[in-house]
N, CA, C and O atoms as a printed pandas DataFrame, in Angstrom:
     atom_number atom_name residue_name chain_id  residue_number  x_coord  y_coord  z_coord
0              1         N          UNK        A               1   27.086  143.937  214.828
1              2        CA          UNK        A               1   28.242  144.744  215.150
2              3         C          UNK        A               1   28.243  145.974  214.255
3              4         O          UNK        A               1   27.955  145.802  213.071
4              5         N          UNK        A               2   28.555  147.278  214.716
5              6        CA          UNK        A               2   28.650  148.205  214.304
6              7         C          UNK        A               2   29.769  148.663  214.335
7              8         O          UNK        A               2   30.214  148.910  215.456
8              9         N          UNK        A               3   30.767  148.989  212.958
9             10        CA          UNK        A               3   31.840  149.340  212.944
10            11         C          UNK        A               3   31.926  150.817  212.112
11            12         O          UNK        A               3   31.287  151.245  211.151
12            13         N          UNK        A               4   33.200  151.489  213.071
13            14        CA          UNK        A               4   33.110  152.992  212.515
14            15         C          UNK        A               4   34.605  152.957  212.247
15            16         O          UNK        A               4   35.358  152.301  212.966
16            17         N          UNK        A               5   35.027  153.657  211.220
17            18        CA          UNK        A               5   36.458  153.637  210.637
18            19         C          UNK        A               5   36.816  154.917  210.463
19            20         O          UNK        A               5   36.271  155.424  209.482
20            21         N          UNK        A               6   37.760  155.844  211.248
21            22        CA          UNK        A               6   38.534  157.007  210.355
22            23         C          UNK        A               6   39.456  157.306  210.417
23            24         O          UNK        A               6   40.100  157.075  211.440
24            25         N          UNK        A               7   40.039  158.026  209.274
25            26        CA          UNK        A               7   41.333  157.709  208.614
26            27         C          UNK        A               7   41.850  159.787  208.694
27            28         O          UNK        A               7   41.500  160.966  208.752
28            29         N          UNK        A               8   42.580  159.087  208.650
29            30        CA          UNK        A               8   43.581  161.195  209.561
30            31         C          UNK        A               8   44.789  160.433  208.710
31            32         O          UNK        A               8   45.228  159.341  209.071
32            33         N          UNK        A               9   45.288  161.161  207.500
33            34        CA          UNK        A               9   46.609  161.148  207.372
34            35         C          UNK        A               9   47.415  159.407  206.660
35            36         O          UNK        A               9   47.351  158.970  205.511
36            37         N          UNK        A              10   47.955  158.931  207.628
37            38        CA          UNK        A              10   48.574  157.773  207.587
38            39         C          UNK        A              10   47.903  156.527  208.905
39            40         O          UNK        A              10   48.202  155.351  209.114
40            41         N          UNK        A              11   46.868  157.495  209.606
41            42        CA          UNK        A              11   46.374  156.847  210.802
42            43         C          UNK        A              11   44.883  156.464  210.387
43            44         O          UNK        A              11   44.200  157.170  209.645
44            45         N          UNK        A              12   44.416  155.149  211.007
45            46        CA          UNK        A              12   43.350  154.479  210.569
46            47         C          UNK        A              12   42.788  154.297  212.190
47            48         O          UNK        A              12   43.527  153.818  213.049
48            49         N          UNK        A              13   41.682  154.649  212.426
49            50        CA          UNK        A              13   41.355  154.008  214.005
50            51         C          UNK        A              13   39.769  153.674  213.381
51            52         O          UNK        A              13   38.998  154.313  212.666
52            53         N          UNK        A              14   39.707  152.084  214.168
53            54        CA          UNK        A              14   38.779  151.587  213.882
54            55         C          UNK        A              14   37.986  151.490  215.092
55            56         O          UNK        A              14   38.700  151.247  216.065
56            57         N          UNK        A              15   36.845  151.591  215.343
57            58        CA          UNK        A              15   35.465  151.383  216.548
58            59         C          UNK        A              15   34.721  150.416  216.085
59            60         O          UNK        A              15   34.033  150.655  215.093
60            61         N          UNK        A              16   34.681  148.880  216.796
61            62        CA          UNK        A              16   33.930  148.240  216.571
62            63         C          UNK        A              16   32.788  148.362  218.099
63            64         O          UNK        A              16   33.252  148.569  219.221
64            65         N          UNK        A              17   31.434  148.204  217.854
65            66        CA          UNK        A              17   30.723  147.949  218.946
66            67         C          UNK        A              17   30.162  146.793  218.817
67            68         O          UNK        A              17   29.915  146.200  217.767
68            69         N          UNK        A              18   29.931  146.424  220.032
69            70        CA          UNK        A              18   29.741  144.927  220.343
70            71         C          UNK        A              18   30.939  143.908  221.292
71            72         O          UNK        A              18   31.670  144.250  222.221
72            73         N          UNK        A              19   30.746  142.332  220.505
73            74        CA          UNK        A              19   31.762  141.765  220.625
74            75         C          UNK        A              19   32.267  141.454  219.708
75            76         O          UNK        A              19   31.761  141.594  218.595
76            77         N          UNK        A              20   33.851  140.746  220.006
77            78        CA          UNK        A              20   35.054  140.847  219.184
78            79         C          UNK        A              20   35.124  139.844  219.027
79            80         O          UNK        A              20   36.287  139.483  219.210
80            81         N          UNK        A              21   34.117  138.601  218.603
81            82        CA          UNK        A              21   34.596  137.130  218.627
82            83         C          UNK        A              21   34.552  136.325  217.146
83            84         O          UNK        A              21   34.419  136.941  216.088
84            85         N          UNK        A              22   34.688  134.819  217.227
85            86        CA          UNK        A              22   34.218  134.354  216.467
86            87         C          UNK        A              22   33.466  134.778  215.076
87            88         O          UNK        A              22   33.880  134.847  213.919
88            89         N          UNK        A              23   31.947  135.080  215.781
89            90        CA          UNK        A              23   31.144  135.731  214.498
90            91         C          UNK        A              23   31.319  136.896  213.955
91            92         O          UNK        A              23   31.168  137.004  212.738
92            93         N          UNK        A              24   31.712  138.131  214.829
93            94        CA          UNK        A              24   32.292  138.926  213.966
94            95         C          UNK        A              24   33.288  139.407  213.754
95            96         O          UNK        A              24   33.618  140.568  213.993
96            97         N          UNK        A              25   34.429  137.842  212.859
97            98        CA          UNK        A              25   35.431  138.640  212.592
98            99         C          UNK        A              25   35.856  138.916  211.504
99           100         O          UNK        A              25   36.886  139.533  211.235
100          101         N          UNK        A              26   34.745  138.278  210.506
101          102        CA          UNK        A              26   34.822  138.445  209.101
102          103         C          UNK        A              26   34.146  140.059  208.716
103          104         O          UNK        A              26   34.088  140.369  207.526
104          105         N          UNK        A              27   33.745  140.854  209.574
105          106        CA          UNK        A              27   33.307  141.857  209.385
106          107         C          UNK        A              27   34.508  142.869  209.716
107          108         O          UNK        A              27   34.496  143.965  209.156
108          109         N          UNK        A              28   35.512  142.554  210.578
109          110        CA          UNK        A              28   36.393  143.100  210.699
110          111         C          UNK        A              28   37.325  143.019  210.205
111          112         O          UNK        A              28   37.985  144.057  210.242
112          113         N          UNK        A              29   38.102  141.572  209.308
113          114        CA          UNK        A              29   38.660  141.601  208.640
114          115         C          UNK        A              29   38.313  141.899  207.647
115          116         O          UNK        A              29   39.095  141.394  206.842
116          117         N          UNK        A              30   37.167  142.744  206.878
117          118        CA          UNK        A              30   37.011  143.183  205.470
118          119         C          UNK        A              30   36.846  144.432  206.430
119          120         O          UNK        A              30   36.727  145.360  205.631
120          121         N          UNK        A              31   36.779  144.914  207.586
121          122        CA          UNK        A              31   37.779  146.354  207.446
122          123         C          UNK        A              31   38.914  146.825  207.526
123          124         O          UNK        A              31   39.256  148.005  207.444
124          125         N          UNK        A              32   39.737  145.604  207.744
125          126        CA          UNK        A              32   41.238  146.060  207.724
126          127         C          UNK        A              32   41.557  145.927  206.082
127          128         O          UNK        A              32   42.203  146.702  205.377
128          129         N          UNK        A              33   41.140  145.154  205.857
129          130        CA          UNK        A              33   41.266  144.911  204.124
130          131         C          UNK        A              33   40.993  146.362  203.496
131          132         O          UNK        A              33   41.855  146.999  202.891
132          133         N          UNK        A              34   39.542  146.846  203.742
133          134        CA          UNK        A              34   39.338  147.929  202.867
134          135         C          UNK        A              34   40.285  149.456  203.117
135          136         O          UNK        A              34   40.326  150.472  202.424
136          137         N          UNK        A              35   41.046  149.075  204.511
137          138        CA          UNK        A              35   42.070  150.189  204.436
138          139         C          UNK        A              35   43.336  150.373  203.583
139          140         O          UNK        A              35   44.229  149.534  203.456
140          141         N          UNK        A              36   43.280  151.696  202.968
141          142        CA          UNK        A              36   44.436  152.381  202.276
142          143         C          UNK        A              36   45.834  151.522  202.642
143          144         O          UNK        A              36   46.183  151.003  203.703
144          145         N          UNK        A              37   46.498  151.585  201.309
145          146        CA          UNK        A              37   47.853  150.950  201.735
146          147         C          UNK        A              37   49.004  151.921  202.452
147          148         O          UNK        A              37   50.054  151.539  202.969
148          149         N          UNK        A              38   48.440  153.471  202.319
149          150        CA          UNK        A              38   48.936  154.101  202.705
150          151         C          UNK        A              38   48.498  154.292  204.333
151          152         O          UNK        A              38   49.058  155.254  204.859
152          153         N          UNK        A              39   47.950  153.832  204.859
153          154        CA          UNK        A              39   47.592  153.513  206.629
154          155         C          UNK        A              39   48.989  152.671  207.287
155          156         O          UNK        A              39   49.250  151.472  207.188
156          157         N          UNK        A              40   49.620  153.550  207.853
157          158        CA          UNK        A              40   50.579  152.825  208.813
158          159         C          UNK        A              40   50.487  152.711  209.963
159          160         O          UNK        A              40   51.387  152.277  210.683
160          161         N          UNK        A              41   49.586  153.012  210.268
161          162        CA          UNK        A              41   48.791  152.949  212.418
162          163         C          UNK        A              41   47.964  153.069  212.330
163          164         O          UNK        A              41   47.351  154.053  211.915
164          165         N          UNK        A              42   47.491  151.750  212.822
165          166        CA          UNK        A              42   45.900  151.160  212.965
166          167         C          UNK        A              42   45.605  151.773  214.494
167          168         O          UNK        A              42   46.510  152.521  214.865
168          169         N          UNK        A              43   44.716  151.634  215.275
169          170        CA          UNK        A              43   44.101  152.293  215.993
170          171         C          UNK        A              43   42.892  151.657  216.526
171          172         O          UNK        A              43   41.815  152.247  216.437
172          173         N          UNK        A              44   42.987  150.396  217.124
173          174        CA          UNK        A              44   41.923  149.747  217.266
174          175         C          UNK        A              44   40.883  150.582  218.540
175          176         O          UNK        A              44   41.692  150.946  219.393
176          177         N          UNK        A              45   39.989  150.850  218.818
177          178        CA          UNK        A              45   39.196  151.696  219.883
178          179         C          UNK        A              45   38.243  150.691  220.231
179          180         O          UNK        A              45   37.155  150.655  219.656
180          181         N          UNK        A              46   38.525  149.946  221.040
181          182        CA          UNK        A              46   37.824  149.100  222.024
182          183         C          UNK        A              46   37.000  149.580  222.997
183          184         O          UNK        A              46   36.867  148.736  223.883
184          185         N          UNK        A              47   36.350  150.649  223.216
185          186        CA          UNK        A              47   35.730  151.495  224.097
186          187         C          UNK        A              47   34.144  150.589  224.019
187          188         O          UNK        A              47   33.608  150.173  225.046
188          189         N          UNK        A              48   33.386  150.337  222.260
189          190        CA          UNK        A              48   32.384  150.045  222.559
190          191         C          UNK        A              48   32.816  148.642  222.360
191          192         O          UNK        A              48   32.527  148.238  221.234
192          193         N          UNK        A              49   33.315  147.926  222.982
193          194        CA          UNK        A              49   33.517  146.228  222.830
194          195         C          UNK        A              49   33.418  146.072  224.299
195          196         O          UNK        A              49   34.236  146.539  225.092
196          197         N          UNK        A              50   32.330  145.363  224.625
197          198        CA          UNK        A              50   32.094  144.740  226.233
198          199         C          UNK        A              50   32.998  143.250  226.209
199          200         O          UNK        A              50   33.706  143.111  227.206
200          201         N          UNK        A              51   33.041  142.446  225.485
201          202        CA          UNK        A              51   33.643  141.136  225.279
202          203         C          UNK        A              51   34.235  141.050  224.252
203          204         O          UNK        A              51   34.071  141.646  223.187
204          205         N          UNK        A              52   35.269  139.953  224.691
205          206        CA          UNK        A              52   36.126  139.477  223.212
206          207         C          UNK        A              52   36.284  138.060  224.127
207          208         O          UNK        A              52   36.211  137.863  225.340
208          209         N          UNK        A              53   36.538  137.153  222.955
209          210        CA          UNK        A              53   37.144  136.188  223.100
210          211         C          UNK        A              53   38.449  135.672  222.632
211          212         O          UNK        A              53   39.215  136.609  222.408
212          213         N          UNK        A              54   39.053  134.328  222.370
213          214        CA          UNK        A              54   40.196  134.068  222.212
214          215         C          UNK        A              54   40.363  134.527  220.468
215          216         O          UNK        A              54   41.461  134.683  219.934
216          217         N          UNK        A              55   39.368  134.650  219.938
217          218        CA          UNK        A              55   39.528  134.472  218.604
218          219         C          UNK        A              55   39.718  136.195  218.632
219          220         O          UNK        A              55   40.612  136.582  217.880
220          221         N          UNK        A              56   39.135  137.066  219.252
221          222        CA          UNK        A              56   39.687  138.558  218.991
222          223         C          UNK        A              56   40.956  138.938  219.789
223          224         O          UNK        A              56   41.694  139.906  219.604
224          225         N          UNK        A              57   41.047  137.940  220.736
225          226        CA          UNK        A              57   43.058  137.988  221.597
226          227         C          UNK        A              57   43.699  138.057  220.205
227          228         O          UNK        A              57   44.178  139.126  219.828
228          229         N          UNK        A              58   43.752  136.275  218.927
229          230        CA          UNK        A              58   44.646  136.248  217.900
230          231         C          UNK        A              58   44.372  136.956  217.266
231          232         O          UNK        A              58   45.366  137.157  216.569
232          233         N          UNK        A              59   43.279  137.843  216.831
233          234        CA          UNK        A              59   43.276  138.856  215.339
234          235         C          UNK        A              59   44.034  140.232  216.113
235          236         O          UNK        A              59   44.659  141.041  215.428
236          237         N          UNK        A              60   43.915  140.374  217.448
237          238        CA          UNK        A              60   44.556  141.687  217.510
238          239         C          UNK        A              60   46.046  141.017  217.573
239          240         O          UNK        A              60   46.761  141.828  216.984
240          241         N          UNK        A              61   46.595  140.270  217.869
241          242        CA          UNK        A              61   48.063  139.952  217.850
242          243         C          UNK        A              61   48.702  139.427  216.749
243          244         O          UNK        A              61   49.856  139.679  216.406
244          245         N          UNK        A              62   47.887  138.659  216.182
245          246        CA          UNK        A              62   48.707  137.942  214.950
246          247         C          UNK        A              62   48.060  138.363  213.897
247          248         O          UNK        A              62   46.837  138.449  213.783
248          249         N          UNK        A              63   49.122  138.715  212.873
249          250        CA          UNK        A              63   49.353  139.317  211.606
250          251         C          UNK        A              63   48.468  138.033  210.786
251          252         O          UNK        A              63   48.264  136.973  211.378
252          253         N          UNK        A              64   48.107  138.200  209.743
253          254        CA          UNK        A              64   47.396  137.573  208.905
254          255         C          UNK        A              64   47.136  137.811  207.550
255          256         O          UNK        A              64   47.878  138.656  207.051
256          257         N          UNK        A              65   46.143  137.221  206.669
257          258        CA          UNK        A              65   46.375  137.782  205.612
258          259         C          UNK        A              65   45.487  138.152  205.284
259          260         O          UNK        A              65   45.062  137.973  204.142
260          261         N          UNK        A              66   44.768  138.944  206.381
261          262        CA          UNK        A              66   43.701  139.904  206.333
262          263         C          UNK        A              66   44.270  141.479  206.116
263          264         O          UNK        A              66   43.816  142.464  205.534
264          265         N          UNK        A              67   45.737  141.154  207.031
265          266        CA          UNK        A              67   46.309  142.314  207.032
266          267         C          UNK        A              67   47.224  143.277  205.749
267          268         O          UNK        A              67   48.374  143.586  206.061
268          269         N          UNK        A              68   46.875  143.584  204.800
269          270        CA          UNK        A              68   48.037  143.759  203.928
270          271         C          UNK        A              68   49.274  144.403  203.668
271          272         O          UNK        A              68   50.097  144.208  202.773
272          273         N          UNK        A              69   49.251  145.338  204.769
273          274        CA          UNK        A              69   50.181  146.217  205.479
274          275         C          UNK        A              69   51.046  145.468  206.657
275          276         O          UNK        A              69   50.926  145.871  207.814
276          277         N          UNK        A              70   52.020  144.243  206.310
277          278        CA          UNK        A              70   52.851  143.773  207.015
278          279         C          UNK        A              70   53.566  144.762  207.972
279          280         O          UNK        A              70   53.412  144.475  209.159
280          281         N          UNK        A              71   54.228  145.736  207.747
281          282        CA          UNK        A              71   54.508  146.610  208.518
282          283         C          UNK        A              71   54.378  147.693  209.397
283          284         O          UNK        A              71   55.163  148.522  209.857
284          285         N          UNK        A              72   52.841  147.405  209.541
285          286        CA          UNK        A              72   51.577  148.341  209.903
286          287         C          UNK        A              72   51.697  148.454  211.451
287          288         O          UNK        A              72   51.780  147.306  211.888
288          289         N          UNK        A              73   51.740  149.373  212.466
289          290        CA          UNK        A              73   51.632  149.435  213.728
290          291         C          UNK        A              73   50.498  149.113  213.742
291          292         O          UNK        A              73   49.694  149.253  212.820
292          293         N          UNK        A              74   50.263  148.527  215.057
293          294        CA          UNK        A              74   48.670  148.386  215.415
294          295         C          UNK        A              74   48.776  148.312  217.255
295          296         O          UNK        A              74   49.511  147.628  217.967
296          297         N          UNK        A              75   47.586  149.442  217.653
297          298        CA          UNK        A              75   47.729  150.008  218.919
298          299         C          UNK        A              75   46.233  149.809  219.306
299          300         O          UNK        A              75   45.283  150.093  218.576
300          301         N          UNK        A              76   46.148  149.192  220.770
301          302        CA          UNK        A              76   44.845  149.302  221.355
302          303         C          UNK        A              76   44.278  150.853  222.550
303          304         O          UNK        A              76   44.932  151.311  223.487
304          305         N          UNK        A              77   43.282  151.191  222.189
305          306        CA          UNK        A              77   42.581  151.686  223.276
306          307         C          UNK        A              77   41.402  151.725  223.762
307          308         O          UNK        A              77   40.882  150.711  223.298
308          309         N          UNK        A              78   40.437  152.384  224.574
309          310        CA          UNK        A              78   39.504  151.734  225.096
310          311         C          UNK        A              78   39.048  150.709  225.688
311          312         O          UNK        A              78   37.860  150.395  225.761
312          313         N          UNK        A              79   40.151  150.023  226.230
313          314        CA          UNK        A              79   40.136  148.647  226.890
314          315         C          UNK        A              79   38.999  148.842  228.295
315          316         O          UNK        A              79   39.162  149.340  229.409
316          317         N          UNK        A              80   37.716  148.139  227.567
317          318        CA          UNK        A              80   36.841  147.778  228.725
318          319         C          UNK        A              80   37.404  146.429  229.568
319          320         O          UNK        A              80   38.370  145.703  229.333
320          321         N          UNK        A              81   36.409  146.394  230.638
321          322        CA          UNK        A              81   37.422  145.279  231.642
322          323         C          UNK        A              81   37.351  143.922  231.208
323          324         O          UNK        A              81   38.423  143.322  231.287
324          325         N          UNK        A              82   36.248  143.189  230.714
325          326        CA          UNK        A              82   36.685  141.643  230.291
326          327         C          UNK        A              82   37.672  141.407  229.080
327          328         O          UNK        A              82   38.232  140.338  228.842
328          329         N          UNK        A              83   37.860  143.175  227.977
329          330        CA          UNK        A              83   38.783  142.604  227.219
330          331         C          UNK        A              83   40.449  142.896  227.986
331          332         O          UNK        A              83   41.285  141.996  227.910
332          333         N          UNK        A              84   40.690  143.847  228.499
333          334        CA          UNK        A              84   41.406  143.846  228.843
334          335         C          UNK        A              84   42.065  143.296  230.084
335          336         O          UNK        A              84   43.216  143.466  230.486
336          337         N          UNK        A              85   40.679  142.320  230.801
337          338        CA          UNK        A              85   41.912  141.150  231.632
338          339         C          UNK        A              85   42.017  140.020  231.113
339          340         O          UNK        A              85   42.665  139.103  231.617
340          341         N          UNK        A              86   41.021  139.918  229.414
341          342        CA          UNK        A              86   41.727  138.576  228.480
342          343         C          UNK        A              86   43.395  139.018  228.510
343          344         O          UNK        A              86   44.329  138.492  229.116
344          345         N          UNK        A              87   43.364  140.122  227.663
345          346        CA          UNK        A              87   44.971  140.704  227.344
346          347         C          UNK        A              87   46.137  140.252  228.518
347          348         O          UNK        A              87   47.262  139.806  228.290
348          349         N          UNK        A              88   45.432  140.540  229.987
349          350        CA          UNK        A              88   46.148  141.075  230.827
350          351         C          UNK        A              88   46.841  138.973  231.082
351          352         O          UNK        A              88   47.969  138.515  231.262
352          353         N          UNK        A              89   45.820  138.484  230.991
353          354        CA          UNK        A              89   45.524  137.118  231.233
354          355         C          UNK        A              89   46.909  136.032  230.280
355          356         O          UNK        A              89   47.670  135.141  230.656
356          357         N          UNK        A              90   46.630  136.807  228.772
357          358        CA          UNK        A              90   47.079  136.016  227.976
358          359         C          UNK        A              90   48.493  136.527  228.040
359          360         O          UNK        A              90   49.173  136.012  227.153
360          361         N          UNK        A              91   49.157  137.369  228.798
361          362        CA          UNK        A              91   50.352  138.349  228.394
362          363         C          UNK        A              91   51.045  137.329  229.933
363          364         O          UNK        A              91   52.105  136.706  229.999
364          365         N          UNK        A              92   50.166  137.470  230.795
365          366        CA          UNK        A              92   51.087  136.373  231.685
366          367         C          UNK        A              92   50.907  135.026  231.772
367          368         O          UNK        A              92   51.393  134.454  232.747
368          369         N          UNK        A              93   50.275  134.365  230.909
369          370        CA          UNK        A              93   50.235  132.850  230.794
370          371         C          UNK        A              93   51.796  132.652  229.209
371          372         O          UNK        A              93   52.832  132.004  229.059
372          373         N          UNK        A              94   51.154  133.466  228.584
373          374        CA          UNK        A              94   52.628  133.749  227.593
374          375         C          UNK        A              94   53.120  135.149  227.518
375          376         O          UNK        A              94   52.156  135.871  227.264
376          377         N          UNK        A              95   53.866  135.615  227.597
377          378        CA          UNK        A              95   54.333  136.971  227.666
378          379         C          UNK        A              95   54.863  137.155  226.244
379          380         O          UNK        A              95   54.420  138.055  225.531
380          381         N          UNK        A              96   55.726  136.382  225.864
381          382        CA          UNK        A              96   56.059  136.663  224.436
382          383         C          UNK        A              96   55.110  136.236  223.126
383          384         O          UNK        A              96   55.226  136.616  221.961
384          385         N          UNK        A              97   54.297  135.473  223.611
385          386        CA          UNK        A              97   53.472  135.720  222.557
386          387         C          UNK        A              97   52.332  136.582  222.271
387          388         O          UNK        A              97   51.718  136.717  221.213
388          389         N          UNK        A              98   52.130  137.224  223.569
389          390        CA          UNK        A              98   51.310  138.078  224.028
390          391         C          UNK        A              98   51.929  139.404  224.293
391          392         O          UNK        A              98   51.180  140.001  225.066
392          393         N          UNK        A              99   52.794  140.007  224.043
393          394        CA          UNK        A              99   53.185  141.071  224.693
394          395         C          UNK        A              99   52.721  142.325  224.377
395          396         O          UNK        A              99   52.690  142.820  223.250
396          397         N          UNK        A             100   52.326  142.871  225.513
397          398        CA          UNK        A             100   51.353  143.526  225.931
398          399         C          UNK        A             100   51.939  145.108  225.298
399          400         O          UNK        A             100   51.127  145.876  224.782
400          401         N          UNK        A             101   53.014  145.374  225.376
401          402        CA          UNK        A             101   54.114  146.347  224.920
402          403         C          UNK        A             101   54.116  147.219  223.552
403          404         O          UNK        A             101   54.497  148.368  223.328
404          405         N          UNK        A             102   53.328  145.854  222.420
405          406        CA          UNK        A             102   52.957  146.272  221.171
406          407         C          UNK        A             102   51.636  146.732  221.235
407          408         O          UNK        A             102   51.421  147.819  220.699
408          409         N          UNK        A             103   50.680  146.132  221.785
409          410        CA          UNK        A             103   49.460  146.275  221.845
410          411         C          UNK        A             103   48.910  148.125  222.174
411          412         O          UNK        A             103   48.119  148.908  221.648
412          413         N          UNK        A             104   50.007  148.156  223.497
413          414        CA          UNK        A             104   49.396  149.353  224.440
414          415         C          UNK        A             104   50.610  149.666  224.843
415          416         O          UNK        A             104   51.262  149.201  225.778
416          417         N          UNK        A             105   50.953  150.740  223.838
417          418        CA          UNK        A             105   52.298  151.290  223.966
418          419         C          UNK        A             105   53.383  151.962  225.209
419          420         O          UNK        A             105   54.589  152.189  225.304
420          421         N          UNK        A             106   52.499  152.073  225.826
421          422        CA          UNK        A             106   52.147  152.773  227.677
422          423         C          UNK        A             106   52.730  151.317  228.389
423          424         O          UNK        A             106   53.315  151.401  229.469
424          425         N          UNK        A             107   52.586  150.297  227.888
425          426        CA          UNK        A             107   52.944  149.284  229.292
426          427         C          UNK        A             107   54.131  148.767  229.408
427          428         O          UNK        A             107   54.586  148.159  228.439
428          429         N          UNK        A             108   54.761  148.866  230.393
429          430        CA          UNK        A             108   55.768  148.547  230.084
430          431         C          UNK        A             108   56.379  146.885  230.085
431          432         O          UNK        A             108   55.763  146.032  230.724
432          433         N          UNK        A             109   58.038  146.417  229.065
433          434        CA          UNK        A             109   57.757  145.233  228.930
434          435         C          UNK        A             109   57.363  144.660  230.287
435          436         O          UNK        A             109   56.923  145.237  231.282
436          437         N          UNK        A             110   57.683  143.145  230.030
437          438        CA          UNK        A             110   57.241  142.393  231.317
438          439         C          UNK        A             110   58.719  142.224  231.864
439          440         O          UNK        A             110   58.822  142.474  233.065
440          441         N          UNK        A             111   59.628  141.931  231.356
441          442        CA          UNK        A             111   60.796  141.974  232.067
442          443         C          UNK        A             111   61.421  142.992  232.667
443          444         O          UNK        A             111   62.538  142.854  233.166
444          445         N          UNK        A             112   60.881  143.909  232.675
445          446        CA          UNK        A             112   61.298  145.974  233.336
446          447         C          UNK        A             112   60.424  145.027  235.011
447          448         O          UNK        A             112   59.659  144.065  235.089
448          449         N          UNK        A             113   60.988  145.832  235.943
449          450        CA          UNK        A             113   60.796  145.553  237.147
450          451         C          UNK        A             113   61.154  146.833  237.904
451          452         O          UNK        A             113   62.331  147.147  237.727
452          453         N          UNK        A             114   60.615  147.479  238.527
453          454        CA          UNK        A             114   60.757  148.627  239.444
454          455         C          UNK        A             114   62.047  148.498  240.375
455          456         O          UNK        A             114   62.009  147.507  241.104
456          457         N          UNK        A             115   63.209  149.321  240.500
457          458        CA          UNK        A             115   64.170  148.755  241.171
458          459         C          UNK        A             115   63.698  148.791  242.909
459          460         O          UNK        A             115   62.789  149.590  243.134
460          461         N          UNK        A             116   63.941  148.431  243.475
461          462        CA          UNK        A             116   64.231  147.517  244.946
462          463         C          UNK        A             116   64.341  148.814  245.713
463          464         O          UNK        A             116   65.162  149.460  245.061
464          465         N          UNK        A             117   63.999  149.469  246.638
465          466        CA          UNK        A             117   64.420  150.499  247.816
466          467         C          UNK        A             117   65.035  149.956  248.434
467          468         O          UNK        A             117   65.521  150.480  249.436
């Protein structure tokens, strides 16, 4: 896995290429680690990630103590298609534990419904 990190300001966007699983997530959690405490929006860029599995669904959703910036936004983009119909997958099997809203600021919640003509 090849990971690229840059930092603008208070904004951190990270590029991992590859996949997002299991094996490499100890490579990714020593890059959220090595970011500034002063980083308040992470920036994950999923563009070169063809796959993820369940284990990169929980590191992008759940906080950890990889993370040291408890209060840290964290936003996806580049959603290629198997990661983003895990997302799409895990947001309607659980919606609240998954919600899609934090992830990808653009979507709207799941309870918004288009009104009726």
């Amino acid at each position: 896995m090849n990971i690229t990190t840059t930092i603008d300001g208070t904004t951190a966007r990270i590029s991992p290429s590859g996949e997002l699983d299991f094996d490499t997530l100890p490579p990714l959690r020593a890059t959220v680690d090595a970011l500034p405490p002063h980083v308040t929006d992470l920036q994950w860029d999923l563009g070169g990630t063809v796959f993820m599995d369940v284990t990169g669904l929980n590191f992008l959703f759940a906080p950890g103590p990889h993370d040291s910036a408890p209060g840290r936004r964290t936003t996806v983009t580049g959603l290629n298609r198997q990661p983003l119909w895990l997302l799409l997958l895990a947001s309607e099997v659980r919606p609240t534990g998954f919600d899609l809203s934090r992830l990808i600021p653009d979507t709207p919640p799941t309870d918004v419904r288009p009104a009726a003509f």
